[in-house]
N, C-alpha and C positions, 0 to 999 in steps of 0.2 A: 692672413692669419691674425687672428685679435691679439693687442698688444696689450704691457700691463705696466704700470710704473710702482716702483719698489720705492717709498720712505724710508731712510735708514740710517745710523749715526751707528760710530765704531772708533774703538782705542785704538788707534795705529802702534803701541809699541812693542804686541808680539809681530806684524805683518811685514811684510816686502812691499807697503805700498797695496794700492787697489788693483794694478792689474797686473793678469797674469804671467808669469815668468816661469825658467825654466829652475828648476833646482831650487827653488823658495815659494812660503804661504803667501800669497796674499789673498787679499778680501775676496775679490772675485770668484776665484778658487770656489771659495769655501761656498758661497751662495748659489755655485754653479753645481756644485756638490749634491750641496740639498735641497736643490730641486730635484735634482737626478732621483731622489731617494725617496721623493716625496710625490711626483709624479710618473715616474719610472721612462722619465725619455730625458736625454743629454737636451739642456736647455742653455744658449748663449746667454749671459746676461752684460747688458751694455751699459756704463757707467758715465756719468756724466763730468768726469775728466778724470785725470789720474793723480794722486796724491802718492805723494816719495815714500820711503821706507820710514818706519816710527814717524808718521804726520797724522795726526787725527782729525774725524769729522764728525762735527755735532748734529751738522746736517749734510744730507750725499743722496742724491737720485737716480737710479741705472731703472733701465727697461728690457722687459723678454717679451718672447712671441711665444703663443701657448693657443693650439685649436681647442684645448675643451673650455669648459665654464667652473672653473673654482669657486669656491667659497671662499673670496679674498681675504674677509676675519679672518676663517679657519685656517687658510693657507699661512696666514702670516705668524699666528700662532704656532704653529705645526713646524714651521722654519725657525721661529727662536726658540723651539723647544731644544732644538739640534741644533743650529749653532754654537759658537763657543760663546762665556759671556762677552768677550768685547763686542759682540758685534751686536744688534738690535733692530729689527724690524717695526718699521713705527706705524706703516699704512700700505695696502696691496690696492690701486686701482684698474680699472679697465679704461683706456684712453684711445682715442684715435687711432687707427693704423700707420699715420705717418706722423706722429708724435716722435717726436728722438730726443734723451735724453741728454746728450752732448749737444749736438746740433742746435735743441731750440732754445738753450739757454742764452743769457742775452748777459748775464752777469754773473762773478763770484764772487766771493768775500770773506777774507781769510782776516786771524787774529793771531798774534805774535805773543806768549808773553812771559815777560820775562821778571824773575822774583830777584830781591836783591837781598835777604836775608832768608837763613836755611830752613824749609818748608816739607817737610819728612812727606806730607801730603797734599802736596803740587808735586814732588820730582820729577816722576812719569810725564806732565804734563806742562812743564816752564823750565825754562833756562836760568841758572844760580849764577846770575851777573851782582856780585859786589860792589862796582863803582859804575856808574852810570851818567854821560855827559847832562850837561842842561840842557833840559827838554826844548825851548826853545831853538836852540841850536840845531838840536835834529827835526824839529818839524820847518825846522829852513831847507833844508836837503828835501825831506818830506815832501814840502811844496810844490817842489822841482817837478818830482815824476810825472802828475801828470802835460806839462810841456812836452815828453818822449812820445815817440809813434813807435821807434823801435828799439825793444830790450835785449839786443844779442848781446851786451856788454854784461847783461845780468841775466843769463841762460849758462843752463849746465854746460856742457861742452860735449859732443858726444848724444845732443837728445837727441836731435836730426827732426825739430820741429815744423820744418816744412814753409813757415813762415814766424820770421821775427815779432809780428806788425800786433802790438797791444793797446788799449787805450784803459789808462788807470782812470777812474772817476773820482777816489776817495783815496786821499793818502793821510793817516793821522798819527799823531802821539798822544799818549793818554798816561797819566796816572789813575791806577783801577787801588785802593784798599792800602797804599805804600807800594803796589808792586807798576810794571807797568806794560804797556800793553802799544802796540801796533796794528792799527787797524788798517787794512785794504782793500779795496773795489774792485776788478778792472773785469773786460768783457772775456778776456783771456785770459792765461798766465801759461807762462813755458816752465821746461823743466827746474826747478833750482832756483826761480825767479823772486820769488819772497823771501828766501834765507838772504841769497845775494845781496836783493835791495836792503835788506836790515845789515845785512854785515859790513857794505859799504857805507851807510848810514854811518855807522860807528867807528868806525876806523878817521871816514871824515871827522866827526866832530872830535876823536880823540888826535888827530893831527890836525886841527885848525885849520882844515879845508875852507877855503870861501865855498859862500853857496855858485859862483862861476867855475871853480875849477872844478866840484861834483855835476855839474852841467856837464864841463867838456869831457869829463871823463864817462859820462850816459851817455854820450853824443859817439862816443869813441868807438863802439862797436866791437870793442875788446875786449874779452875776461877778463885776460890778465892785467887790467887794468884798475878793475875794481879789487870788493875786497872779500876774505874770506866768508865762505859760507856760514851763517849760526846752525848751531844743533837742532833738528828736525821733531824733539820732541817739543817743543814751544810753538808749534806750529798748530794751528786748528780751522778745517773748512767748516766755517758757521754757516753760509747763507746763500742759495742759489736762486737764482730770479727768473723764471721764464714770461714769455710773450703773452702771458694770459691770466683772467682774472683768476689771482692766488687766494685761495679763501685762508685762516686760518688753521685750521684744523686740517686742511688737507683731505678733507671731506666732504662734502660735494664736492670735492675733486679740487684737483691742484687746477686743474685746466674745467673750469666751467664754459660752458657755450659749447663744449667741441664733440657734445652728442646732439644737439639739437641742429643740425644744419647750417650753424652759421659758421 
């Protein structure tokens, strides 16, 4: 059956998160919705990992299977006519039949960030941290992650991820405008794993951890080891990377080559 990839950015802080649950909206939901409503057949739509409850994405990729022939424009039209405003369709492609939008991604990269004076319009979207260690400080911890293969010390507890095993490529601190920002890489991420790692971050530098004892404590394989979670609406997936040439625009296609036989 022809498959199709979905472009699309969304506020996380009406949703439950991207996938679907019992008794709460999330993003999926609603996309699986209006398809339904727009095609008239129950259509699975598969996302390209799952994002927590109030976490937003500037950029997020899922894929459906669909026998007829859309008018991808008009379908993506027709979809954010009906969706709510958080959510956003930015592009409808046809791609390979064994394209997967989980699966062929090869990287994520998420942004942290956090305001340290009162911003009426960031709230929804940053953490109101008043004192803030020396940036250097935390980009010693920073440093650290990627040395880990495994982050169950900084997984929710309860995700039941199947596998530990991450590899961070980018781990940074930034000053973005006076506010500041957390940048992250990695091929994977588990449930709870980027609050985690910033909350331990901070706690380190605000107890004068060495950069060894945040070592042994990543090393630990413990929760309760680390440190508390930050607030989920500071959170935002910016940028997914798959195995193939990415054009711009996302037009000729996110995946060039993969109709011409190569």
């Amino acid at each position: 059956m022809p498959r199709f990839f979905i472009k699309l950015q969304y506020d996380g802080s009406p949703f439950h998160g991207w996938q679907s649950q019992i008794n709460a909206v999330a993003v999926q939901d609603l996309i699986e919705d209006s398809l339904l409503t727009l095609i008239g057949k129950k259509t699975s739509v598969v996302g390209c990992g799952r994002t927590d409850t109030g976490v937003h994405a500037t950029e997020y990729f899922a894929h459906f299977d669909y026998s007829g022939k859309p008018d991808n424009n008009e379908l993506a039209h027709r979809l954010n006519a009906i969706l709510p405003t958080e959510i956003a369709i930015s592009k409808i492609i046809a791609v390979k039949d064994e394209c997967h939008a989980r699966y062929d991604a090869i990287s994520r990269s998420y942004i942290y960030k956090i305001c340290q004076d009162k911003q009426p319009f960031l709230n929804n979207y940053s953490w109101l941290k008043n004192r803030m260690p020396d940036l250097l400080t935390l980009q010693s911890f920073a440093d650290i992650l990627p040395e880990f293969d495994n982050f169950k010390a900084f997984a929710k507890k309860g995700g039941n991820p199947g596998s530990y095993i991450c590899k961070v490529s980018k781990a940074e601190w930034i000053k973005n405008d006076g506010n500041w920002e957390f940048h992250i890489t990695a091929n994977r991420f588990l449930r709870g794993m980027v609050r985690s790692i910033i909350g331990t971050m901070l706690e380190a530098a605000q107890s004068n951890w060495t950069p060894e004892y945040f070592r042994e404590i990543g090393l630990s394989k413990d929760r309760s080891e680390t440190g508390a979670s930050v607030p989920a609406k500071g959170l935002h997936l910016v940028k997914i990377v798959y195995p193939y040439i990415i054009q711009d625009e996302f037009a000729g296609s996110i995946f060039t080559n993969l109709n011409d036989g190569k």
